[in-house]
C-alpha positions in Angstrom: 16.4 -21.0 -32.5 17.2 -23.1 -29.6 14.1 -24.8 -27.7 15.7 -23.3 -24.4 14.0 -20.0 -25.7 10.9 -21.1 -25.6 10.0 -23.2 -22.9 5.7 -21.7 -22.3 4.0 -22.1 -19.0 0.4 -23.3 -19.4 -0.2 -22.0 -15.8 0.7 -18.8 -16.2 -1.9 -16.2 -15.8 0.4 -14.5 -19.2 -1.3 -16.1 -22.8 0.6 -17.8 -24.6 1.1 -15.2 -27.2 2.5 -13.1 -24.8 5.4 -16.0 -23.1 6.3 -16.1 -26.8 6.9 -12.9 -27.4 8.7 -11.9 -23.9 10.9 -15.0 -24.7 11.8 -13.3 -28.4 12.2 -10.1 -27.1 14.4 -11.2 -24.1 16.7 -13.4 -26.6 17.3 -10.8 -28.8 17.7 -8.0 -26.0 20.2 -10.6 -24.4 22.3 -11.2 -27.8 20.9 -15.1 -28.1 19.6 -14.1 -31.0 21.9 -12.2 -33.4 20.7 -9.1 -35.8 19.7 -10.3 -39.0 19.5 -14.1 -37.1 16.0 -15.6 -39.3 13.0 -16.8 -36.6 11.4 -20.3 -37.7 8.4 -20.4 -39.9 5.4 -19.7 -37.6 3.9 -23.2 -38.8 7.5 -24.8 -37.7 7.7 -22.7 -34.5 3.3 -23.8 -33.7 4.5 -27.2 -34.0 7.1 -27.4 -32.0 5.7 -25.8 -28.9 1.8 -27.4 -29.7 0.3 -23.8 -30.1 -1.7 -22.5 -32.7 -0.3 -21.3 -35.6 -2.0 -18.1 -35.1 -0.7 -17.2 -32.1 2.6 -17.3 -33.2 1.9 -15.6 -36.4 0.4 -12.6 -33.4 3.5 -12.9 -31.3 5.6 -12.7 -34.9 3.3 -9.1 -35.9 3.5 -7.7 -32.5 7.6 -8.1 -33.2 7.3 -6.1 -36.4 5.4 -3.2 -35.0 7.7 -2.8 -32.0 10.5 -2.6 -34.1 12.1 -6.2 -32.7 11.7 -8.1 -35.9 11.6 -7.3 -39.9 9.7 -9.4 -42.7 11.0 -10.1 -45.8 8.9 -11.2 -48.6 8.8 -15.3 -49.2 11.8 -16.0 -46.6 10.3 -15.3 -43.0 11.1 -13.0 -40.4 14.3 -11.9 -39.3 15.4 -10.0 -36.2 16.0 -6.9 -37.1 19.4 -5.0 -37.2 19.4 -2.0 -35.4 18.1 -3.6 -32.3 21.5 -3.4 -30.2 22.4 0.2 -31.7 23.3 2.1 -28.6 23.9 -0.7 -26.5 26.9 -1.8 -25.2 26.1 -5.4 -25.1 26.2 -8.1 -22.8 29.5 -9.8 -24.0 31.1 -6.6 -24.1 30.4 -5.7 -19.9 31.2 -9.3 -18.8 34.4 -8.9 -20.9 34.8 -5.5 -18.6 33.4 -7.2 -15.6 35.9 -10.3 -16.3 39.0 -7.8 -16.4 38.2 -5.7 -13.6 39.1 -6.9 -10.1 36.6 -8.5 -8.0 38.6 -8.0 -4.9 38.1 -4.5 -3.5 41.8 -4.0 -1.7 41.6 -3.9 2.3 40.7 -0.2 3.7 39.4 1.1 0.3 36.1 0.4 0.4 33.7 3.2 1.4 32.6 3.3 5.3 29.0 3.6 4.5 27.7 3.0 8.2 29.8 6.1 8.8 27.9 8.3 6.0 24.3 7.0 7.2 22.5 10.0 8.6 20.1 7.5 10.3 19.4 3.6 10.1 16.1 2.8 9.0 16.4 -1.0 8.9 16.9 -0.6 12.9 13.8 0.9 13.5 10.8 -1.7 14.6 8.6 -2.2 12.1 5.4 -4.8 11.5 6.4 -7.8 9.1 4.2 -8.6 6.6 5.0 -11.8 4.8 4.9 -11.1 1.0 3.7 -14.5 -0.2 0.3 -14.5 2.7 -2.1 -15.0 -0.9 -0.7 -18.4 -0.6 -1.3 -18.9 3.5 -4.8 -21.1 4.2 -5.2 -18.5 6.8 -4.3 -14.8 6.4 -6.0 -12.8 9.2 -3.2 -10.3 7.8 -4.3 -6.3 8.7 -3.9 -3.5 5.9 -4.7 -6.1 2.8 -7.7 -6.7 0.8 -9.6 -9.6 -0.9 -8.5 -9.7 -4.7 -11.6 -11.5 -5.2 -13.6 -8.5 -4.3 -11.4 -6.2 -6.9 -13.8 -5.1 -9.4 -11.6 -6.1 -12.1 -14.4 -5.7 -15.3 -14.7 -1.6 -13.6 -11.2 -1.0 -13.8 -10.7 -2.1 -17.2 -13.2 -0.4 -18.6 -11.9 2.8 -16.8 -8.1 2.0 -17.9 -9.8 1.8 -21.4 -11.0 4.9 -21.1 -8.0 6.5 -19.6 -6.1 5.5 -22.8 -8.3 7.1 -25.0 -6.4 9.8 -27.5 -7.8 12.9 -25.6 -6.9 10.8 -22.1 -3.0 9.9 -23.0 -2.7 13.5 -24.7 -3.9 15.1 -21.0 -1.5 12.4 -18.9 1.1 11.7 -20.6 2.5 15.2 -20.2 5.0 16.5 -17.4 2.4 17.7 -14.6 5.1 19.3 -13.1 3.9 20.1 -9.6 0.1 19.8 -10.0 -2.1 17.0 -10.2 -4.6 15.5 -12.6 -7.9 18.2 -11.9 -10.3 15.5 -12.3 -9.0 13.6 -9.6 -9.3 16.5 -7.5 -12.7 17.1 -8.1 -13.8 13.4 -7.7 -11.9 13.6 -4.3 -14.0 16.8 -3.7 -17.4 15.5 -4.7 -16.9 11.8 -3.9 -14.6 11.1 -0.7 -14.9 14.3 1.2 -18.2 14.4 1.6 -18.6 11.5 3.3 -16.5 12.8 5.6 -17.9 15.6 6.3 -15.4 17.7 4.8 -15.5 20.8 2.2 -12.0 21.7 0.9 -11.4 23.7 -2.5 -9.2 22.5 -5.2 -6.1 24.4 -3.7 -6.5 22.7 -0.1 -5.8 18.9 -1.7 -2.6 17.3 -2.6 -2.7 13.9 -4.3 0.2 11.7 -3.0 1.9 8.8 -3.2 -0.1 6.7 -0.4 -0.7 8.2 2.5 2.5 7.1 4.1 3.9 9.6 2.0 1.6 12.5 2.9 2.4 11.5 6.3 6.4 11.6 5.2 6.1 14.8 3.8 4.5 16.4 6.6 6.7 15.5 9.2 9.3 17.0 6.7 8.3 19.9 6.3 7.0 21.1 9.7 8.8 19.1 12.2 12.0 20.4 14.1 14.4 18.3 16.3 13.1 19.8 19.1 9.6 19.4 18.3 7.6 17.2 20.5 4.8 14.9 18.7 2.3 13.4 20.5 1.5 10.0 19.1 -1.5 7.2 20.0 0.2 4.4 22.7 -0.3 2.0 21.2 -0.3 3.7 17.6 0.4 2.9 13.8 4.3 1.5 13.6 5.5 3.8 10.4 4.1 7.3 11.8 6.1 6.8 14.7 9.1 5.5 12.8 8.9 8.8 10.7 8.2 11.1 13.3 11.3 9.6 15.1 13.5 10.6 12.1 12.8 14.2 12.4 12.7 14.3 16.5 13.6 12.4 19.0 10.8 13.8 21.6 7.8 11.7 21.1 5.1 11.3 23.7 3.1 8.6 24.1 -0.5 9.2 24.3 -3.0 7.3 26.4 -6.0 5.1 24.3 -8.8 3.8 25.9 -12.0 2.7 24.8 -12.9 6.3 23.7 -9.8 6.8 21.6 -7.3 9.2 22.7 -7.1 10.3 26.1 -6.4 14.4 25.4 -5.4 15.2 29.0 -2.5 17.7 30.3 0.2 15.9 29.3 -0.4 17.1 26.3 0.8 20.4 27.4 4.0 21.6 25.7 3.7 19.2 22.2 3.8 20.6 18.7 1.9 18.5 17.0 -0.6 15.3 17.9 -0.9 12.1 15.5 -3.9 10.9 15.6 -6.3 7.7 14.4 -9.7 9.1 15.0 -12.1 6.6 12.9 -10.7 3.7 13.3 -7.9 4.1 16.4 -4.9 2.2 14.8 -4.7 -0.4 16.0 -7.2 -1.1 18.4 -10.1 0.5 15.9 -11.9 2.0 18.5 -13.9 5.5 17.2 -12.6 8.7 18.8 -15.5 9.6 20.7 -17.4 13.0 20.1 -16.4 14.4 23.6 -13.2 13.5 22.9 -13.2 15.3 19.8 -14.6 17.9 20.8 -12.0 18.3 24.0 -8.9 17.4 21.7 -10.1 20.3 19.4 -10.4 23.2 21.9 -6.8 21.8 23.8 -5.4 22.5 20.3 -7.0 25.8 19.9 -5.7 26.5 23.8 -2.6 24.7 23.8 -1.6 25.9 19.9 -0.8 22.5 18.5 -1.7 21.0 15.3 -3.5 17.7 14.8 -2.5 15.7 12.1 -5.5 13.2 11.5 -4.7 9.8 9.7 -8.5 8.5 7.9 -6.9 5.4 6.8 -9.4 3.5 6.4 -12.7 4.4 4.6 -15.7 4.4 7.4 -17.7 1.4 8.0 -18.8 1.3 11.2 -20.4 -2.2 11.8 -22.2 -1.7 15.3 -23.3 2.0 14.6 -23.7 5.3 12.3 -20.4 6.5 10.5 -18.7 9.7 12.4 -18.1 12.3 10.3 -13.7 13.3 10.3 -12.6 15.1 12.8 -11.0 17.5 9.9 -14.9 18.5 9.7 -15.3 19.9 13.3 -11.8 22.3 12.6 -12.9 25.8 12.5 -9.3 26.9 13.1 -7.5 25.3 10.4 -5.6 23.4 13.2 -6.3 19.4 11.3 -4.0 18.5 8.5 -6.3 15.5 6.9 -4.9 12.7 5.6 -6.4 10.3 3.3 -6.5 7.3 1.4 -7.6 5.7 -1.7 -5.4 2.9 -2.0 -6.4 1.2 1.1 -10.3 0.8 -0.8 -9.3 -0.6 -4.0 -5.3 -1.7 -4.1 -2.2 -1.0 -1.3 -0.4 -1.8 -4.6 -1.9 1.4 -6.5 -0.3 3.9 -4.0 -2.1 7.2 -4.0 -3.3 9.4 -1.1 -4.5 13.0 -0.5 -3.6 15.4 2.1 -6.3 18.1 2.9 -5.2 21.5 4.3 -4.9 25.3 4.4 -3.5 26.4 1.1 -0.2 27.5 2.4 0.2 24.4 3.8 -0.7 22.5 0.8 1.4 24.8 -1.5 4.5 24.1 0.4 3.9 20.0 0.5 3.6 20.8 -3.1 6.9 22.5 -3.7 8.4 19.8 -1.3 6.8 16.5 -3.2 7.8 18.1 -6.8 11.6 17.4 -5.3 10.9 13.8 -4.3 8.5 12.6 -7.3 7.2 16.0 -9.5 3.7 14.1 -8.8 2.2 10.6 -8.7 1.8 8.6 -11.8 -1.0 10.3 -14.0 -2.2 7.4 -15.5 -3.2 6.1 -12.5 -4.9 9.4 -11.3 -7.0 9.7 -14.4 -7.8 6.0 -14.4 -8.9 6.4 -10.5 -10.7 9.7 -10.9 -12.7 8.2 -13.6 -13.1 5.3 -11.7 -14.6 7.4 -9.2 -16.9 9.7 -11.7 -18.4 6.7 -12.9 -20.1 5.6 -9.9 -17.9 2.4 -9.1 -16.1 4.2 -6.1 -19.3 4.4 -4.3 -20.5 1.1 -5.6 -17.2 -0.5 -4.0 -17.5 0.9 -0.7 -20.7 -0.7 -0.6 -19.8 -3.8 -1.7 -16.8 -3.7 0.7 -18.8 -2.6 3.8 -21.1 -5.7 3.5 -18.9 -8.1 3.3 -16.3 -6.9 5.6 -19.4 -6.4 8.3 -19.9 -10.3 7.6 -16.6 -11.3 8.2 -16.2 -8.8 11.0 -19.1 -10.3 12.5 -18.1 -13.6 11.8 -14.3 -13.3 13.5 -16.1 -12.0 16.8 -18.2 -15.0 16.7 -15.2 -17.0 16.3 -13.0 -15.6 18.8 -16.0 -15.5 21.4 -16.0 -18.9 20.5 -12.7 -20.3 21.0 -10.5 -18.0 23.0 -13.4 -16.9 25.5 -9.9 -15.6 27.1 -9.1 -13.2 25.0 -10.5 -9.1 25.9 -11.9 -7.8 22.3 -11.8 -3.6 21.7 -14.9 -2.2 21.6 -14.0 -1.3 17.7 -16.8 -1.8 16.1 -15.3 -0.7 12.8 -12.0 -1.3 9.8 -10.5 -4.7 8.7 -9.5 -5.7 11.8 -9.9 -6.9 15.6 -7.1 -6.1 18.1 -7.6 -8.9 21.2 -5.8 -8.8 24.0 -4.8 -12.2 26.3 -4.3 -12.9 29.4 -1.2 -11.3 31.7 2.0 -12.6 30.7 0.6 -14.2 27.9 3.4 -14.1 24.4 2.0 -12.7 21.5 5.2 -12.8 19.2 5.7 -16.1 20.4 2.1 -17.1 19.2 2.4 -15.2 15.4 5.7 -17.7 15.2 3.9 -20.4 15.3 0.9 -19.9 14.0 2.7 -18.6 11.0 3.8 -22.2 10.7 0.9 -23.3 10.9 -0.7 -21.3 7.7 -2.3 -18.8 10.0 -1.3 -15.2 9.8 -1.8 -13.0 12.4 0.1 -9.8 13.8 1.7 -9.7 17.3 0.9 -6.3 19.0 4.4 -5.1 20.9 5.7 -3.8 17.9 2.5 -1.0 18.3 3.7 0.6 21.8 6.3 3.0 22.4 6.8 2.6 26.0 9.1 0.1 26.7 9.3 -2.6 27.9 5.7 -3.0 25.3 3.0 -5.3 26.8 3.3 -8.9 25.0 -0.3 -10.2 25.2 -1.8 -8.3 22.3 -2.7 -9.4 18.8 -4.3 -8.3 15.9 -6.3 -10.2 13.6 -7.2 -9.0 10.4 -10.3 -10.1 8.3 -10.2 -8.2 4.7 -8.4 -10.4 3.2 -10.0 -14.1 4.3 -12.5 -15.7 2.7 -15.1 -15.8 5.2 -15.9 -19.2 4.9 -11.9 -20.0 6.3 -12.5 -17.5 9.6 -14.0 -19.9 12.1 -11.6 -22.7 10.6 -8.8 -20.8 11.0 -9.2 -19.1 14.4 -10.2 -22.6 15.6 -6.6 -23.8 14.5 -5.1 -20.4 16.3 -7.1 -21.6 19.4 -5.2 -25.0 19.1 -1.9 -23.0 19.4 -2.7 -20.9 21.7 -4.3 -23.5 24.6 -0.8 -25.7 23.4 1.3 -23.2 24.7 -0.7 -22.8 28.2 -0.3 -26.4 28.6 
């Protein structure tokens, strides 16, 4: 076997037992190593790459029971020789690939920008770097902490979820429906704290809530619909909105939230952000909840309510949803898990009449049939067991500590900046002074190892105001907040000078 095959990171968060055998599996999947090819003696192969013989021998057993390699009695192991059946092989397609022209003749390719329906990639959208784990300072919004991931919990509830009775319950086509116990953890466990009652036939379990919000807008909203949506507002609901219609109305926020006045008369449907106003966080006031309510019940629209972030209200009591006040039916609730424990996990819930739900339900079974059931059951469980609760907790305390601790800071070192009067979610949305360049200012703090969000990209009206920011804090360690906003401060008073 050549030593190419087995070069083993040290660093790696893999084992070692587990380079070795991705390294095997990869050679022999690639045709490096041919069927019936013999492996080195696991005392030959230890010494060579200074492991323990064990771990090879491991690595070697793992190979057997998959199927990849076969013993044979006092000569070794040998890769075994049905491994490629079915495949064409690698030489074979670059021999194909080599023989086919690379050159596509002039005027026979397809015109694809002529088949595009729409353009996504033009819309305006926020850009999150992907590698801001490695940034000293990442005020980033919509992340969280990995070190506050209750890792040991979430084992022990995958454990569980791969239990024989589990995998026989999950690993089976769900069709349309989702995994019951999720629903009824949702039931007892998130919507109460919301206020909200909803029976098992009222909740759909999504993929995010950006997709609850996705299917929504597809199934209800016409061209000529007119949505009414938060100025400024969350980016991606207006970016999907704007596929399905071009009428969208920008609705006043002030430091109540929403401002539902008349020229809401005449709209269809009205986005909204009322716990934590995305992204200025300020709370929709009760009035205003109360007002926005009856204008639906008057003016006939619906009210699709976006509860993105789990409640923590650092200044004050938690406000129940606004879903809760509906008496009408009139709020399509829209929730998320993902947000509280991973954005990498991806599940949601929308809560709504039972037609309502039982048509997203029909219309999600043509995207995806349903989200991954593994990681319902492993969630659900996650929340029957008490750590759900625990975590929001444990999140709440430490995010009203570094919430605290940002204001502080800013208060601090950009005295100029306006706060909102949030007083609630992951982040703060600051505003500078007249003419100041936000964009301008996330360019360079980014080089700089501070991320922050500029806040254009959150208005509709154009031209957007420049001077707004937001700074997240769920994601920094709270002992690099002051640090970091004092190097932001540095930025900013260089570009006044």
């Amino acid at each position: 076997m050549r030593e190419v095959l087995f070069h083993l990171d040290r660093g790696q968060p893999l084992s070692l037992q587990v380079q070795l055998k991705q390294h095997v599996v990869a050679a022999i999947l690639d045709g490096r190593l041919k069927p019936g090819e013999a492996l080195p003696s696991c005392r030959h192969l230890a010494d060579r790459l200074d492991i323990a013989r064990n771990t090879v021998m491991l690595a070697y057993q793992q190979l057997v029971d998959e199927g990849y390699l076969e013993p044979r009695a006092r000569s070794g192991y040998f890769v075994a020789s049905d491994n490629l059946a079915g495949r064409v092989g690698r030489a074979a397609a670059e021999e194909v690939a080599e023989e086919q022209d690379p050159q596509i003749p002039e005027g026979r390719a397809p015109d694809w920008k002529r088949r595009f329906k729409l353009r996504p990639t033009e819309q305006r959208n926020i850009d999150k770097p992907r590698d801001w784990q490695r940034v000293p300072y990442p005020f980033i919004a919509g992340q969280v902490d990995p070190a506050l991931f209750p890792i040991a919990a979430w084992r022990d509830c995958s454990r569980l979820a791969l239990g024989v009775k589990a995998v026989n319950e999950w690993t089976v086509d769900l069709i349309n429906q989702d995994d019951p116990m999720l629903i009824d953890q949702i039931r007892a466990r998130a919507l109460p704290r919301r206020g909200i009652a909803a029976g098992p036939e009222e909740i759909l379990i999504t993929v995010g809530a950006q997709q609850a919000l996705y299917l929504i807008a597809a199934l209800m909203v016409r061209e000529t619909d007119r949505v009414a949506l938060e100025e400024p507002g969350y980016v991606d609901a207006r970016n999907i909105f704007r596929i399905k219609t071009p009428h969208i109305v920008p609705a006043p926020v002030d430091g109540e939230g929403i401002v539902p006045d008349p020229y809401l008369d005449g709209v269809d449907y009205v986005y909204v952000t009322p716990s934590h106003q995305h992204p200025t966080t300020v709370t929709l006031s009760r009035a205003r909840r109360k007002k926005l309510l009856q204008m639906a019940t008057d003016k006939r629209f619906i009210v699709i309510e976006d509860d993105y972030e789990i409640e923590a209200n650092y200044g004050g009591n938690p406000s129940p949803a606004l879903k809760s006040m509906d008496k009408e039916g009139r709020v399509l609730y829209i929730g998320s898990l993902s947000k509280l424990l991973a954005p990498g996990l991806r599940l949601g819930y929308v809560v709504g009449p039972r037609e309502v739900i039982a048509e997203l339900r029909a219309l999600r079974r043509l995207m995806v049939r349903h989200p991954p059931a593994n990681n319902q059951r492993t969630v659900a469980l996650f929340m029957a067991n008490g750590h759900f609760d625990s975590l929001i907790n444990r999140l709440n305390k430490t995010n009203a500590e570094r919430w605290l601790r940002l204001r502080q800071a800013l208060a601090k070192h950009l005295p100029e900046f306006q706060l909102s009067d949030g007083t609630g979610g992951t982040s703060i949305w600051a505003t500078g002074p007249q003419g100041f360049d936000g964009a301008e200012l996330a360019r360079r703090a980014k080089l700089a190892g501070i991320i922050i969000e500029p806040g254009d990209v959150f208005f509709e009206t154009e031209p957007a105001p420049t001077n707004a920011i937001r700074i997240g804090f769920s994601a920094i360690p709270l002992d690099r907040i002051e640090p970091g906003i004092a190097k932001l401060a540095e930025i900013v008073h260089g570009m006044a000078r």
